[in-house]
DRENVEX-805602 format. One record per residue (C-alpha): residue number from 1; residue in three letters; x, y, z. Coordinates in Angstrom, 3 decimals. Example, Ala and Ser with C-alpha at 12.3 -4.5 7.8 and 13.67 -1.06 7.14 Angstrom:
REM residues 2
(1, ALA, (12.300, -4.500, 7.800))
(2, SER, (13.670, -1.060, 7.140))
***
This chain:
REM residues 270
(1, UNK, (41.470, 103.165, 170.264))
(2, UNK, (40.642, 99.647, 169.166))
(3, UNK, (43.343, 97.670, 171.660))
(4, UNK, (43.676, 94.541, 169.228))
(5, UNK, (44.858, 96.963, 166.443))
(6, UNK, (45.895, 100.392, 167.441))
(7, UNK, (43.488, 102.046, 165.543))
(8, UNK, (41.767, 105.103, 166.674))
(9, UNK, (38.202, 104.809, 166.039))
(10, UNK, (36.710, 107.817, 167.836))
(11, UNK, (37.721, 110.775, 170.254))
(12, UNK, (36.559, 114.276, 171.578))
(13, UNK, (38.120, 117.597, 171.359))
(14, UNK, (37.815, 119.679, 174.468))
(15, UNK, (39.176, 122.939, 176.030))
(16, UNK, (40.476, 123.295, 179.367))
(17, UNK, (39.891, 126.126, 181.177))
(18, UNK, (41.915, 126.953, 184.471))
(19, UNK, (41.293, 129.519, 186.971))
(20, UNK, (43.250, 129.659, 190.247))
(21, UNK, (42.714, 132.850, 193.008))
(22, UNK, (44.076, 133.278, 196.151))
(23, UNK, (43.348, 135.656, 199.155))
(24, UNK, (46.232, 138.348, 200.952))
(25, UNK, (44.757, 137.301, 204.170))
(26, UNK, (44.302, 133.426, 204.101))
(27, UNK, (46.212, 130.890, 204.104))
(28, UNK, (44.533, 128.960, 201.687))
(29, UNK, (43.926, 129.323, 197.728))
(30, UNK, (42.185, 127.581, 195.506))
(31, UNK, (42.252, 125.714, 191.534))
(32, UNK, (39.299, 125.571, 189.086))
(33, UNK, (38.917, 123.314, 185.933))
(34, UNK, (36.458, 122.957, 183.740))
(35, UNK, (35.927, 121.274, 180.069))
(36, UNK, (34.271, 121.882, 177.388))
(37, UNK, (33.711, 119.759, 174.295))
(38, UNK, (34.061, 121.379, 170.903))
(39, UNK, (33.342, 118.183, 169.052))
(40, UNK, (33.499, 114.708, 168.957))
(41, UNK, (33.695, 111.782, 166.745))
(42, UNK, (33.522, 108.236, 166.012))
(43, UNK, (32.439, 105.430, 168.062))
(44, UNK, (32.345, 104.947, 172.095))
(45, UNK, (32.567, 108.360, 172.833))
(46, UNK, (28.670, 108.460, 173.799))
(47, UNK, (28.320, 108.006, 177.592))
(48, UNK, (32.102, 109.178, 178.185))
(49, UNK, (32.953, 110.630, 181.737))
(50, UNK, (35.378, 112.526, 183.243))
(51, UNK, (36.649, 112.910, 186.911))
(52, UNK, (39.515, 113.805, 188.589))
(53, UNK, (41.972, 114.366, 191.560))
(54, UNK, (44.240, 117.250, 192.804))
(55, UNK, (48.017, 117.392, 194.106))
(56, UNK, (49.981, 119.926, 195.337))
(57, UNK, (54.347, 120.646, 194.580))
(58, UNK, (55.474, 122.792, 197.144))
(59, UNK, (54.961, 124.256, 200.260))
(60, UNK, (51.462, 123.190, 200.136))
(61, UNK, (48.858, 120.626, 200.845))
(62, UNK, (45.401, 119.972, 199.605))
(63, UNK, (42.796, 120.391, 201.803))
(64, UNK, (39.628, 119.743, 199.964))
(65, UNK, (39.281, 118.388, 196.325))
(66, UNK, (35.834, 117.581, 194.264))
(67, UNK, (35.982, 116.693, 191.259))
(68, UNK, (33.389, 112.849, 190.489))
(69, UNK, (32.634, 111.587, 187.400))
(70, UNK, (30.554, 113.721, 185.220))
(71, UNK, (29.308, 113.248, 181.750))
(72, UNK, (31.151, 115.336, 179.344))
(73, UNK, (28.846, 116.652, 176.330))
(74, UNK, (28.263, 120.025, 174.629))
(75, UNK, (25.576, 120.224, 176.949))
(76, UNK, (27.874, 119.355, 180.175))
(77, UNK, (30.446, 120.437, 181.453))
(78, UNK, (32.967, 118.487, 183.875))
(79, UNK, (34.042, 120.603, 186.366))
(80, UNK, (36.173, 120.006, 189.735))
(81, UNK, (37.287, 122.420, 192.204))
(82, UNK, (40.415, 121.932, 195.058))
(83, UNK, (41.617, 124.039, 197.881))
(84, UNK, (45.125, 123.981, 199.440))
(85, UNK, (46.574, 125.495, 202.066))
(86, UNK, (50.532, 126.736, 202.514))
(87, UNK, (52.611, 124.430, 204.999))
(88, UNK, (55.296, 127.582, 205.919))
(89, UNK, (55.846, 127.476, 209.564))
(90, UNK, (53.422, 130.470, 210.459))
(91, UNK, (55.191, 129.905, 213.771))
(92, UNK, (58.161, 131.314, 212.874))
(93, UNK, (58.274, 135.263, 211.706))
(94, UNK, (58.783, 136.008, 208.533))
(95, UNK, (58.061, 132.979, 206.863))
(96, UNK, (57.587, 132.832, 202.719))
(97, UNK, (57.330, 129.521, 200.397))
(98, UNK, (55.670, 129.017, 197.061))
(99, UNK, (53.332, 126.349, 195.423))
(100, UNK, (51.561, 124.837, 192.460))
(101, UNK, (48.848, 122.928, 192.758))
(102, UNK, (48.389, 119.807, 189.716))
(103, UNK, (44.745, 118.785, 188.845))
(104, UNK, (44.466, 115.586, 186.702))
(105, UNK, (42.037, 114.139, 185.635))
(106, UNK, (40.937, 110.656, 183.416))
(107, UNK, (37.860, 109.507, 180.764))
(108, UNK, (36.460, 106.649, 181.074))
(109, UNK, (33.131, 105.069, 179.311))
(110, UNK, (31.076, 101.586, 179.769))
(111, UNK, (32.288, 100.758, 176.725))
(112, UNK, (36.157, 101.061, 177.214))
(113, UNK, (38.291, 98.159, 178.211))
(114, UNK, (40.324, 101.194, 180.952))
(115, UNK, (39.819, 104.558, 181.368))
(116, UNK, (42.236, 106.846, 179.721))
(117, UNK, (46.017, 107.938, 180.940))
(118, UNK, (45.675, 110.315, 183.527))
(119, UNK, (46.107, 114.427, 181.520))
(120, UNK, (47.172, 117.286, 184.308))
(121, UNK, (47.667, 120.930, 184.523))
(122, UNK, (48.464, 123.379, 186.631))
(123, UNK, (48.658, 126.514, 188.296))
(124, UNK, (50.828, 129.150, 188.216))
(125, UNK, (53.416, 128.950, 191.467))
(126, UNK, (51.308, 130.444, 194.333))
(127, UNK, (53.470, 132.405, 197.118))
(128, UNK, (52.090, 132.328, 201.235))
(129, UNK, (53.579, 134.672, 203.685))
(130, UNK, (53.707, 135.985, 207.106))
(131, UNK, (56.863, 138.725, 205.927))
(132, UNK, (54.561, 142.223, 205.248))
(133, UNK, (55.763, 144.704, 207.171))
(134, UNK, (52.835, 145.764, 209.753))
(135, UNK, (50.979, 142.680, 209.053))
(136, UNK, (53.713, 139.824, 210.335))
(137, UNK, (51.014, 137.985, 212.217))
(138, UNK, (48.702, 137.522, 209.162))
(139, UNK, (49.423, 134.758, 206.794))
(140, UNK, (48.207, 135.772, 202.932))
(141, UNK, (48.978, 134.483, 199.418))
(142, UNK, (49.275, 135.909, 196.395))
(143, UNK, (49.695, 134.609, 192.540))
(144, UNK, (53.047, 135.543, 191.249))
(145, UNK, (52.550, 135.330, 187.795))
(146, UNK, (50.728, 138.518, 187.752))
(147, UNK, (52.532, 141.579, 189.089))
(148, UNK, (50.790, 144.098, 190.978))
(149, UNK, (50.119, 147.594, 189.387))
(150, UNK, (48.923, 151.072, 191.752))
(151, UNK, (46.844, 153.695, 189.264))
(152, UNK, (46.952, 157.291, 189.421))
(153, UNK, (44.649, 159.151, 187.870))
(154, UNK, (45.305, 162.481, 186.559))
(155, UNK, (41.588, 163.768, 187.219))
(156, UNK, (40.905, 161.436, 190.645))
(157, UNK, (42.548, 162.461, 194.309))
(158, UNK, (45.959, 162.904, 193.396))
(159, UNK, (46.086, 165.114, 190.131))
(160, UNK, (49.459, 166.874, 190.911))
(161, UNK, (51.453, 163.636, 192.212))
(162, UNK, (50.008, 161.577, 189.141))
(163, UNK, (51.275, 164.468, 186.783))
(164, UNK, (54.536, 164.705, 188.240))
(165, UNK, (54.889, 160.321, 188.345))
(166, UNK, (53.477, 160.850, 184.543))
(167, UNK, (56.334, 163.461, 183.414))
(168, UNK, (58.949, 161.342, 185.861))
(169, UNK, (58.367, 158.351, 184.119))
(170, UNK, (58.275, 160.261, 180.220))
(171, UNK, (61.993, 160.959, 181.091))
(172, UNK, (63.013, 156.897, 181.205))
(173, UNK, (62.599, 156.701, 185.211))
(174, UNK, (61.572, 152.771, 186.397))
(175, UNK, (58.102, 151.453, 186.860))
(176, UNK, (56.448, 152.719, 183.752))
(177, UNK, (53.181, 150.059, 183.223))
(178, UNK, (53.247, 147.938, 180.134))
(179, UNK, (57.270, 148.114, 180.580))
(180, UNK, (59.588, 145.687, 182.186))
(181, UNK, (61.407, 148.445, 183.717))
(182, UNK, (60.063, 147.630, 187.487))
(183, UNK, (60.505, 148.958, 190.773))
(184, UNK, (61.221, 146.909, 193.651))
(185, UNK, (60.163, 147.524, 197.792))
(186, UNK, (62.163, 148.383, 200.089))
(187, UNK, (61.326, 148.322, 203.350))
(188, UNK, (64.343, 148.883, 205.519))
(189, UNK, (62.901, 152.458, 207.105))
(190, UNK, (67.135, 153.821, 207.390))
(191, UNK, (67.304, 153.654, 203.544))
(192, UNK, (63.855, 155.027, 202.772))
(193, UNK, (64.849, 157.827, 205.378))
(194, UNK, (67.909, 158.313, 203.379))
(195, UNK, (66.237, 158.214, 199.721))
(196, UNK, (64.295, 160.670, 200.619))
(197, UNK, (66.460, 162.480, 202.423))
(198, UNK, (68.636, 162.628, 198.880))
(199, UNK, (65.250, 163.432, 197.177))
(200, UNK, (63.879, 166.129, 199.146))
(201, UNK, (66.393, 167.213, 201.825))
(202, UNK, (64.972, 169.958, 205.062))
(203, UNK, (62.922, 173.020, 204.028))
(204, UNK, (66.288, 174.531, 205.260))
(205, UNK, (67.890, 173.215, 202.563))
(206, UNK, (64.862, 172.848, 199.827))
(207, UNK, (61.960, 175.299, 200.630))
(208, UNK, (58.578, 174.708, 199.857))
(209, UNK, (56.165, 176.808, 198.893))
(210, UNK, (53.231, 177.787, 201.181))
(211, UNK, (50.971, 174.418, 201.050))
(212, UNK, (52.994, 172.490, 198.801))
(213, UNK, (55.426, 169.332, 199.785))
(214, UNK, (58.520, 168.023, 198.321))
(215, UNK, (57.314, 164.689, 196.013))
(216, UNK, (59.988, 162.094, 194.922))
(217, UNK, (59.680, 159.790, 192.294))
(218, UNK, (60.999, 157.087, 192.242))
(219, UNK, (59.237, 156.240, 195.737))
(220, UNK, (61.672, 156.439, 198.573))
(221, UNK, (60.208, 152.973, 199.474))
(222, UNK, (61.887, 151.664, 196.461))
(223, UNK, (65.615, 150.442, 195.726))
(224, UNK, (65.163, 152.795, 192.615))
(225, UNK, (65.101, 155.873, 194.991))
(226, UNK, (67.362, 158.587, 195.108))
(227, UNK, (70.018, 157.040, 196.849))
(228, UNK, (70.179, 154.050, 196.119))
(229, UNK, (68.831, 153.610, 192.233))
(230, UNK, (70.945, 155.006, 189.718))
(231, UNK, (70.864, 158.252, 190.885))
(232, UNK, (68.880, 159.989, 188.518))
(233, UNK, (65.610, 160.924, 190.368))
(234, UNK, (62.307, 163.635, 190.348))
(235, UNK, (61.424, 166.064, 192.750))
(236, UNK, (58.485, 168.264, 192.000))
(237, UNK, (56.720, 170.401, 194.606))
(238, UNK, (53.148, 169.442, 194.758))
(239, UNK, (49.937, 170.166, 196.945))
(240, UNK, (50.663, 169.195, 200.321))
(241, UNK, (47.730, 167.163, 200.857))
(242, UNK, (47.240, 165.384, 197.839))
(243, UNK, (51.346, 163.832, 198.627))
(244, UNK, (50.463, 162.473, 202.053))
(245, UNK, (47.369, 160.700, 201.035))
(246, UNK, (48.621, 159.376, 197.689))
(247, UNK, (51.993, 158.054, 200.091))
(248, UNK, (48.926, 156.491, 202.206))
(249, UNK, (47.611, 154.852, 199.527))
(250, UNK, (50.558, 153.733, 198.383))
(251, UNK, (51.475, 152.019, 201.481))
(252, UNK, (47.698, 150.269, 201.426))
(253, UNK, (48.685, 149.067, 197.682))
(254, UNK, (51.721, 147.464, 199.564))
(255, UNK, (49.675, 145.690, 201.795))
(256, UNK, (46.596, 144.667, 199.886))
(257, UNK, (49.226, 143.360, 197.189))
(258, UNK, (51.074, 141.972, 199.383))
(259, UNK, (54.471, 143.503, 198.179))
(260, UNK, (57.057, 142.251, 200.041))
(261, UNK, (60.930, 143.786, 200.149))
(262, UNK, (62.582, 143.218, 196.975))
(263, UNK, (59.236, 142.385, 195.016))
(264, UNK, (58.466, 143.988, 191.716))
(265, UNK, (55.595, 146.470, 190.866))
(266, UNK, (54.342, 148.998, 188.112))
(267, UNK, (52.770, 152.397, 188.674))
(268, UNK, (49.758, 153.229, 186.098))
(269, UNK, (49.076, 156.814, 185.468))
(270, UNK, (46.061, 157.592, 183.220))
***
């Protein structure tokens, strides 16, 4: 912009692209950005650089942040890259708090009179933890834009628990994916106890037949259970085998996700 007049007299287009990731057993995550021209035009754009800084909003600080002047063209690319790490009291047990880290970032070019205002984005909010049941002592972080999904496949490990979560969810049950309809954890080990308890009550009571097991759905780890969801619930008897290690992998998904008590989840069946 010519400062005398106001008039623009040459710019660039450019795309931003954004990637943040995090780990479920670090304490620190970390923010990408990267531009790329798609044109340009005008005068004093030739020679134009960009470079930039990092902040964090939160329960979070910045721990390392790169990002020096680099010539932008549609041969380069600027690119800077910033860690944080979560500032919860990992002290303390069962410790949660969420953050968003800000990269910004300015143009500037011999030619300029001042480099240009200062243009930020961010990340989605980023939640750190030491709260998953059997793994208080490990701090981990996790994105929670995206929310986690567990596949069963109806021809992999599990075919009779993924048919019965299949016909479950066909009847309007929670925690269909590509619905809204989630379930959440629970983790208090009385109420799963007593969900399943509602679900599939003593071989006294329920028998089963000779290597088969009594399979709930909604998961008994879930406020959607038996007792205390709506009520309305699935019981199917299914091979014995094939319910204890899909209920083991389902407690891995828990941890590897970190889902913590009242967070939402989907279950895939394909």
């Amino acid at each position: 912009m010519d400062v005398r007049t106001g008039r623009k007299v040459g710019g660039i287009k450019y795309l931003v692209i954004s990637y943040s990731f995090s780990a479920r057993d670090s304490k620190t995550w970390a923010y990408q950005v990267r531009l790329l021209e798609s044109s340009r035009w005008g005068r004093a754009v030739n020679g134009t650089k960009a470079s930039g800084s990092a902040s964090c909003v939160g329960k979070c600080k910045v721990v390392n942040k790169s990002f020096p002047a680099q010539t932008i063209s549609k041969s380069a690319e600027p690119y800077g890259q910033f860690f944080m790490d979560t500032t919860i009291n990992t002290a303390a047990a069962k410790q949660r708090g969420t953050g968003r880290s800000v990269a910004s970032w300015t143009f500037s070019n011999p030619e300029w009179v001042a480099p240009s205002k200062p243009t930020r984005h961010s990340t989605v909010d980023v939640r750190c933890d030491n709260a998953l049941p059997g793994a208080s002592s490990q701090v981990g972080c996790v994105t929670l834009q995206a929310v986690p999904v567990i596949s069963y496949s109806l021809t992999g490990p599990w075919p009779e628990v993924a048919k019965h979560i299949k016909d479950a969810q066909a009847t309007g049950l929670p925690g269909r994916y590509g619905t809204t309809n989630y379930l959440t954890r629970l983790t208090d080990r009385k109420k799963i106890r007593e969900n399943r308890g509602k679900a599939c009550p003593s071989a006294a009571t329920l028998p089963r037949p000779p290597g088969k097991s009594c399979d709930e759905y909604p998961f008994a780890s879930t406020w959607q259970g038996a007792k205390y969801g709506s009520g309305e619930f699935s019981r199917r008897m299914v091979n014995a085998k094939q319910n204890t290690d899909a209920g083991k992998a389902l407690k891995g998904f828990y941890t590897y996700s970190r889902v913590l008590e009242g967070n939402r989840f989907l279950v895939w069946t394909r």
